[in-house]
TIMARVEX-759645 format. One record per residue: residue in three letters; chain; x, y, z of N, C-alpha, C in turn. Coordinates in steps of 0.02 Angstrom, whole numbers, plus 50000, padded with zeros to 5 digits. Each point is the difference from the previous one (the first is absolute). Layout:
N
{pt 'ALA','A',{X,Y,Z},{X,Y,Z},{X,Y,Z}}
...
// end
This chain:
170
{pt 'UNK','A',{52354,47158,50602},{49928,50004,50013},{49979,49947,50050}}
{pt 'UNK','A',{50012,49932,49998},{49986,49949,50018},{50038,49997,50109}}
{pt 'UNK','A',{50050,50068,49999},{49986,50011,50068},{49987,50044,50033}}
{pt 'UNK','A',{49962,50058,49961},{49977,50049,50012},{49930,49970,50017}}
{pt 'UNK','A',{49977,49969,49960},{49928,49966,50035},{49993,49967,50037}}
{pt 'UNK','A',{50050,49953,50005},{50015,49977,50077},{49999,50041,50052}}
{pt 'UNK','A',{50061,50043,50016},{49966,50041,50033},{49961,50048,49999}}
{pt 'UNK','A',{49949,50010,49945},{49934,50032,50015},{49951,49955,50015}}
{pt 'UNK','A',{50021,49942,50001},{49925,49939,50024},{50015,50020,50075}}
{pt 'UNK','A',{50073,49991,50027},{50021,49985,50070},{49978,50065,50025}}
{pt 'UNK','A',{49988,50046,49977},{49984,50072,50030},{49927,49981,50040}}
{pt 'UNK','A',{49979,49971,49928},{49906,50007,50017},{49996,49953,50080}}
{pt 'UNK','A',{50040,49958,50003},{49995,49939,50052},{49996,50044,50062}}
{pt 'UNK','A',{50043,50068,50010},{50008,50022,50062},{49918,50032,50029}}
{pt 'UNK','A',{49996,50029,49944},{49930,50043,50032},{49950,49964,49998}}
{pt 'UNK','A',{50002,49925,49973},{49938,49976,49998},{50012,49928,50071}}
{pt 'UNK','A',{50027,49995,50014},{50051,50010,50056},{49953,50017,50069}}
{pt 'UNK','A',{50020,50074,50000},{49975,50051,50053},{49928,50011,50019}}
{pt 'UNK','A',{49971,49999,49914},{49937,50004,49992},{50002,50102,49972}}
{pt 'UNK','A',{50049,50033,49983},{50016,50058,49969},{49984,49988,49931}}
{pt 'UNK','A',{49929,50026,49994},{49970,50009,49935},{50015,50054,49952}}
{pt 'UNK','A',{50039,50044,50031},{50033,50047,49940},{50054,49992,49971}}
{pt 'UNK','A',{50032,49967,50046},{50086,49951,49973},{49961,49955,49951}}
{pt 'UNK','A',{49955,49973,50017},{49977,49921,49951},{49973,50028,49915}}
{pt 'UNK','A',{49986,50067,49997},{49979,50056,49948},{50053,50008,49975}}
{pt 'UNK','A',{50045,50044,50028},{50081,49991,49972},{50032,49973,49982}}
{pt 'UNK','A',{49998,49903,50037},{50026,49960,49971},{49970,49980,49914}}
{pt 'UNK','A',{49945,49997,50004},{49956,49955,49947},{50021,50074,49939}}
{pt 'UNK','A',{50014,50063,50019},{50001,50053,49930},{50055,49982,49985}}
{pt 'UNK','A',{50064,49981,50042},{50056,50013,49970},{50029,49948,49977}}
{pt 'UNK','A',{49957,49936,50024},{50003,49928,49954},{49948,50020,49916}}
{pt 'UNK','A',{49961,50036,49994},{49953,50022,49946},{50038,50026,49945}}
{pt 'UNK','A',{50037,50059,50032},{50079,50039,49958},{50035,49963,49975}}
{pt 'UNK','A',{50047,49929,50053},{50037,49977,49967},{49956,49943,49955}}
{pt 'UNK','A',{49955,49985,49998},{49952,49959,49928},{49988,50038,49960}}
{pt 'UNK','A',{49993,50051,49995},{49997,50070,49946},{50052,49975,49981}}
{pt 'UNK','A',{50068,50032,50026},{50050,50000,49985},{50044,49949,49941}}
{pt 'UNK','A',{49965,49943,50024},{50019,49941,49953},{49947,49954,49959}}
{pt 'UNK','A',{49926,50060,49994},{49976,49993,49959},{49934,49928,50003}}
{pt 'UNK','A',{50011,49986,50082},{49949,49980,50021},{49941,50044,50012}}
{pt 'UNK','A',{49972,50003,49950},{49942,50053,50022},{49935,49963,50046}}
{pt 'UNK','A',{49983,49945,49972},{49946,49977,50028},{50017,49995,50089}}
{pt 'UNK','A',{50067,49991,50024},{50010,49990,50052},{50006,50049,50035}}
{pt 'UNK','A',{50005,50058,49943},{50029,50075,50057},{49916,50008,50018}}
{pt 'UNK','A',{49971,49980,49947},{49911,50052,50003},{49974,49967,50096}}
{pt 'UNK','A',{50013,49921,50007},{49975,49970,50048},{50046,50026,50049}}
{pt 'UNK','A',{50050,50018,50021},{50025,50017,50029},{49993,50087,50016}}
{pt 'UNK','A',{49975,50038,49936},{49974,50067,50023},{49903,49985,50015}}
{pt 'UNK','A',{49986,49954,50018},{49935,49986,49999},{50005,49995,50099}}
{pt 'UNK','A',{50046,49963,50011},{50013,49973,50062},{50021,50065,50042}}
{pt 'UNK','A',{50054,50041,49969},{50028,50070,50028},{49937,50040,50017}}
{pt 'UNK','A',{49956,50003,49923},{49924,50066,50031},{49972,49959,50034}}
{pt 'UNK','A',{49978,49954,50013},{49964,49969,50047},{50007,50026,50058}}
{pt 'UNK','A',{50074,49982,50036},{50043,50015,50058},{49978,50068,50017}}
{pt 'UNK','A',{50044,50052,49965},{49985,50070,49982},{49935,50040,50028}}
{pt 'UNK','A',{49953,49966,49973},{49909,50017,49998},{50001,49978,50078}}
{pt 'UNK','A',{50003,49952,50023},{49981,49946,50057},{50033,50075,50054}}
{pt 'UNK','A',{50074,50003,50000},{50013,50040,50038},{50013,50085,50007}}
{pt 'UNK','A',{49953,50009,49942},{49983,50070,49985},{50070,50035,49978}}
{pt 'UNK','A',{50036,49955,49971},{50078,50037,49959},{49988,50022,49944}}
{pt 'UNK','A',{49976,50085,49995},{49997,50047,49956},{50051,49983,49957}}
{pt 'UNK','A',{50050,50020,50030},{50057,50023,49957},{50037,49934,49977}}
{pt 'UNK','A',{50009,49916,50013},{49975,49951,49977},{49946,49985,49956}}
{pt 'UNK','A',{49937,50012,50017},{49971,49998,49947},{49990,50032,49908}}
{pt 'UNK','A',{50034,50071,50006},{50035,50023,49954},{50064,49975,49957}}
{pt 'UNK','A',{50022,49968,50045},{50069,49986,49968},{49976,49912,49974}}
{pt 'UNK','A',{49956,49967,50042},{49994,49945,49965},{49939,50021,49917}}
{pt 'UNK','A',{49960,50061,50001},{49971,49984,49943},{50044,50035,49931}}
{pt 'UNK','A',{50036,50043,50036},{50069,50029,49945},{50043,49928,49956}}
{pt 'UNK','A',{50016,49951,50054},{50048,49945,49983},{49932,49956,49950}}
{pt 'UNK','A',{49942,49987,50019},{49930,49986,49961},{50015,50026,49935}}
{pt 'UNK','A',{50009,50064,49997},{49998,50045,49924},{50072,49968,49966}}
{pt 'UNK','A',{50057,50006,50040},{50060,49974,49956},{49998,49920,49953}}
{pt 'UNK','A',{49963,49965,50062},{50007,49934,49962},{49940,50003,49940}}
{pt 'UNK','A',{49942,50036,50009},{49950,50006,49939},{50036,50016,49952}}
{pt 'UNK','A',{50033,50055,50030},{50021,50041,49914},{50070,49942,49980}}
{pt 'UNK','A',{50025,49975,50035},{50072,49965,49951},{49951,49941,49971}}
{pt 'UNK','A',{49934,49972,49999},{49968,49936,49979},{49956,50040,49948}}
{pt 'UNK','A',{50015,50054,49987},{49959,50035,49941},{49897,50013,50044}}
{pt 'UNK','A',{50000,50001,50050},{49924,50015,50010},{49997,50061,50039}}
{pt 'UNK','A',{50010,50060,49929},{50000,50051,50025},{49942,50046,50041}}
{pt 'UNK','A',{49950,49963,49982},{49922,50055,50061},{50034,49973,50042}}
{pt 'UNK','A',{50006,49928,50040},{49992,50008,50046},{50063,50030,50040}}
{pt 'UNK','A',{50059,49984,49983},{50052,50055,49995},{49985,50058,50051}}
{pt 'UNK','A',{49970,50057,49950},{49957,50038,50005},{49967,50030,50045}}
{pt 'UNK','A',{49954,49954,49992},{49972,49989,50081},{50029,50001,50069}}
{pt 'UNK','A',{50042,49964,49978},{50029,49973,50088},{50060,50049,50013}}
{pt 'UNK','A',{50021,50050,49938},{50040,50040,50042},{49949,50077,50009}}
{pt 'UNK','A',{49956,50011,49970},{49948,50044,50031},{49970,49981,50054}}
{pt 'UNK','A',{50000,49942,50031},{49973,49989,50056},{50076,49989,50052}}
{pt 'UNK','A',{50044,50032,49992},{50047,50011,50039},{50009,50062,50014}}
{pt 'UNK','A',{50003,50027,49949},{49986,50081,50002},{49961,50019,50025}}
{pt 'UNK','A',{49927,49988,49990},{49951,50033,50056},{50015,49975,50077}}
{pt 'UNK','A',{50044,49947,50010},{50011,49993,50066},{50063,50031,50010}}
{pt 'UNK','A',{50041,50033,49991},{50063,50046,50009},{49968,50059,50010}}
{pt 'UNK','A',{49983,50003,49952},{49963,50086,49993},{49969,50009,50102}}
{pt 'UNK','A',{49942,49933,49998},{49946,50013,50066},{50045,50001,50062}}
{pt 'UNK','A',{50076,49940,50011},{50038,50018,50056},{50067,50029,49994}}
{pt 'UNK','A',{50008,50046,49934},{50035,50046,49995},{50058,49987,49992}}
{pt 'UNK','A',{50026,49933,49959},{50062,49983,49978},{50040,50029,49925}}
{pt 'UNK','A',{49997,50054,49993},{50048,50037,49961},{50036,49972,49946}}
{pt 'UNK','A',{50046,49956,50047},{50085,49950,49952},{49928,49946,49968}}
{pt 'UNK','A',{49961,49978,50031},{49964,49932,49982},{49961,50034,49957}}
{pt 'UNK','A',{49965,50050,50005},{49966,50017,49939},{50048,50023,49933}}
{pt 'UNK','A',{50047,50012,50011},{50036,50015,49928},{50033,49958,49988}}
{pt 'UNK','A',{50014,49928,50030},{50024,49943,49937},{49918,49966,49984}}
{pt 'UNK','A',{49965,50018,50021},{49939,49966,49984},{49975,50048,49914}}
{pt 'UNK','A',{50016,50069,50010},{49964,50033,49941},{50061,49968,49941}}
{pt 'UNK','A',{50061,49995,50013},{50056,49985,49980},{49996,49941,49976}}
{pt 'UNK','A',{49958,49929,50026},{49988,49944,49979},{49928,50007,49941}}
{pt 'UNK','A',{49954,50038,50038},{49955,50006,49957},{50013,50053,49941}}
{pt 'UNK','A',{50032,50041,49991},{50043,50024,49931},{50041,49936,49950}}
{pt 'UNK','A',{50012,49960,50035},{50050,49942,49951},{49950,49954,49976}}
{pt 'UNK','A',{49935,49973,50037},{49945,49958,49981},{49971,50063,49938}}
{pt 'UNK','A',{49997,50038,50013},{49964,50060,49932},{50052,50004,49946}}
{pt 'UNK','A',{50064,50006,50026},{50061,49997,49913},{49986,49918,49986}}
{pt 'UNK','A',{50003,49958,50030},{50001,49937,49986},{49940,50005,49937}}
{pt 'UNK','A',{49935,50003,50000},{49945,50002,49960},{49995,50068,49952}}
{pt 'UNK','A',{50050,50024,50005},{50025,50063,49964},{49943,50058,50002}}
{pt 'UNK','A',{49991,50018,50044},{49942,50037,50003},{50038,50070,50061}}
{pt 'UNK','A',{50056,50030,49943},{50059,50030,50020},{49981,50074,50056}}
{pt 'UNK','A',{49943,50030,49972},{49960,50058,50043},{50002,49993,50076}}
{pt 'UNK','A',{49949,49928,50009},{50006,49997,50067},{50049,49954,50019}}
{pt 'UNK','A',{50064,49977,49970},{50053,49992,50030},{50041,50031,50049}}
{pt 'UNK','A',{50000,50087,49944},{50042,50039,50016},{49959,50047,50046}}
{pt 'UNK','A',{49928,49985,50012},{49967,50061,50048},{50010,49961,50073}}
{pt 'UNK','A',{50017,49940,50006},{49989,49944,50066},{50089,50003,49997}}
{pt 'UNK','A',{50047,50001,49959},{50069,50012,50022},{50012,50051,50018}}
{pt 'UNK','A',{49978,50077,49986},{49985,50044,50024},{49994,50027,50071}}
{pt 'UNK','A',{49938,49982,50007},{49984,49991,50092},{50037,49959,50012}}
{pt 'UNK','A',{50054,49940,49984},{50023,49973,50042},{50075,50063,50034}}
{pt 'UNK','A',{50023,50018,49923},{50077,50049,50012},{49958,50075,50044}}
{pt 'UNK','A',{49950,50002,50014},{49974,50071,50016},{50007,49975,50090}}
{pt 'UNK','A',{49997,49934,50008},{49986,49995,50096},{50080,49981,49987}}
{pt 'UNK','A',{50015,49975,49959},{50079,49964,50030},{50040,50067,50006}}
{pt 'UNK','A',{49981,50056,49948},{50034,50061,50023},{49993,50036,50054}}
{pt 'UNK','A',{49921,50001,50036},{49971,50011,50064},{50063,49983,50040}}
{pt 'UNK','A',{49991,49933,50007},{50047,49959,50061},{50063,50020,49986}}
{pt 'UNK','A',{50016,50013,49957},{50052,50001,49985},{50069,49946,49977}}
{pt 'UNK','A',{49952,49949,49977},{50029,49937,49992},{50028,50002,49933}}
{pt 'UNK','A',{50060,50024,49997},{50062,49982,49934},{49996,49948,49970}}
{pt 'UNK','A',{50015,49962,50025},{49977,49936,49962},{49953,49983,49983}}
{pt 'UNK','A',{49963,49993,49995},{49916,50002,50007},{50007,50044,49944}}
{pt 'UNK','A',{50010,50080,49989},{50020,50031,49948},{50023,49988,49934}}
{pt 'UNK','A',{50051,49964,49999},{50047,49965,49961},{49968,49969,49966}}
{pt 'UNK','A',{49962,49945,50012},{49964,49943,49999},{49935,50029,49940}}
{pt 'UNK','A',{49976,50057,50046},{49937,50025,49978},{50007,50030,49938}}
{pt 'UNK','A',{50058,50041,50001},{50017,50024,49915},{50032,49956,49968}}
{pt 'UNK','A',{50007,49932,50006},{50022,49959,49932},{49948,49967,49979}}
{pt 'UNK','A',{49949,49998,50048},{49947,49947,49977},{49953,50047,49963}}
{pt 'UNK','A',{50002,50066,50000},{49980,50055,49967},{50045,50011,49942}}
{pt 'UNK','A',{50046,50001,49990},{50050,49987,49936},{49980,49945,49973}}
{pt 'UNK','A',{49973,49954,50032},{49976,49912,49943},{49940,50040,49978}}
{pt 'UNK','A',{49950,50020,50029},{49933,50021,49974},{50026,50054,49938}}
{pt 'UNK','A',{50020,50052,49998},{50010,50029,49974},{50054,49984,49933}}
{pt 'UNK','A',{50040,49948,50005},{50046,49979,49946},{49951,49955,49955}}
{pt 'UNK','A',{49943,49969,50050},{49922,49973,49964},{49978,50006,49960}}
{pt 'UNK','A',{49978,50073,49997},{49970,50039,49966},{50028,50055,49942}}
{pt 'UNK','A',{50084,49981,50007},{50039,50024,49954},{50002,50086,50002}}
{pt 'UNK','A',{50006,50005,50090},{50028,50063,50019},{50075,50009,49997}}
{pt 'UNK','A',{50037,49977,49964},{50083,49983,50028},{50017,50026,50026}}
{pt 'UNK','A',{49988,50099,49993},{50021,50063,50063},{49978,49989,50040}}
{pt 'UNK','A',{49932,49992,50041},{49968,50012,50028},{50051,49930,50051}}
{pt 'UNK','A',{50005,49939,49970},{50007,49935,50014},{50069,50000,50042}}
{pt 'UNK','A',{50049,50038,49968},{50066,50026,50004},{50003,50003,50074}}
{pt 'UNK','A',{49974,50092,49974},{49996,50037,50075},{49988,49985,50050}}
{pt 'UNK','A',{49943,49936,50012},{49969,49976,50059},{50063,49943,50009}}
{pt 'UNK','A',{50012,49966,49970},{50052,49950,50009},{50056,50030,50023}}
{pt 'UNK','A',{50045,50059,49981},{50063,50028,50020},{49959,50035,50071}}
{pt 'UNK','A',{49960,50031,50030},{49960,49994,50054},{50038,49968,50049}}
// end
């Protein structure tokens, strides 16, 4: 860990550097991930605070989505599930408006796991749903894969075991 952030500090140096404000967005999310990662949350949040900033400043749609998605991950692992919630519906309505497909279905896919998390299994499985319905669009197998096991957790939830099975052997 300890040189992975190294070089994700040394990343940020280049574009800020140049004066490349979308590199300096990139740098600060993927220093945010690896504080997720190890459970620095307070540090990932300032660091996805710094990313939308960037993002907004230089009109990065599809940045700005992905930093309020990474917003929803660190809410939901610190247990504050609205806002969670929130911040990956406000990714989604920005996928949806510039038409990112793959980004909108790990987003319904994240916001399905913040809904099993609070066990509120219905709209788990209606938001994992739409996620396996575009990943089948695209045609993304993996993405597939993915989509019917986390649909096998909802469903093994609720003490479907067939239902749970099937989606899991999926």
């Amino acid at each position: 860990m300890k040189n992975h952030l190294q070089s994700t500090k040394k990343s940020l140096a280049i574009p800020k550097e140049i004066g490349n404000r979308n590199g300096q967005g990139a740098s600060y999310e993927n220093l945010a991930i690896l504080y997720h990662s190890v459970g620095e949350y307070e540090k990932a949040r300032d660091h996805l605070e710094k990313s939308l900033a960037l993002r907004k400043e230089t009109g990065d749609r599809n940045g700005e989505a992905t930093s309020y998605s990474n917003f929803g991950i660190v809410y939901q692992a610190v247990g504050e599930y609205e806002k969670a919630r929130d911040y990956h519906e406000k990714s989604i309505a920005i996928q949806k408006e510039i038409g990112d497909r793959k980004g909108e279905a790990v987003s319904y896919a994240h916001l399905g796991a913040v809904y099993r998390s609070v066990s509120k299994y219905e709209k788990a499985r209606d938001h994992l749903e739409k996620s396996l319905a575009i990943r089948k669009e695209l045609g993304d197998r993996n993405g597939e894969g993915t989509s019917y096991a986390n649909l096998g957790d909802v469903y093994l939830s609720v003490g479907e075991n067939k239902k749970a099975r099937d989606h899991v052997e999926k």
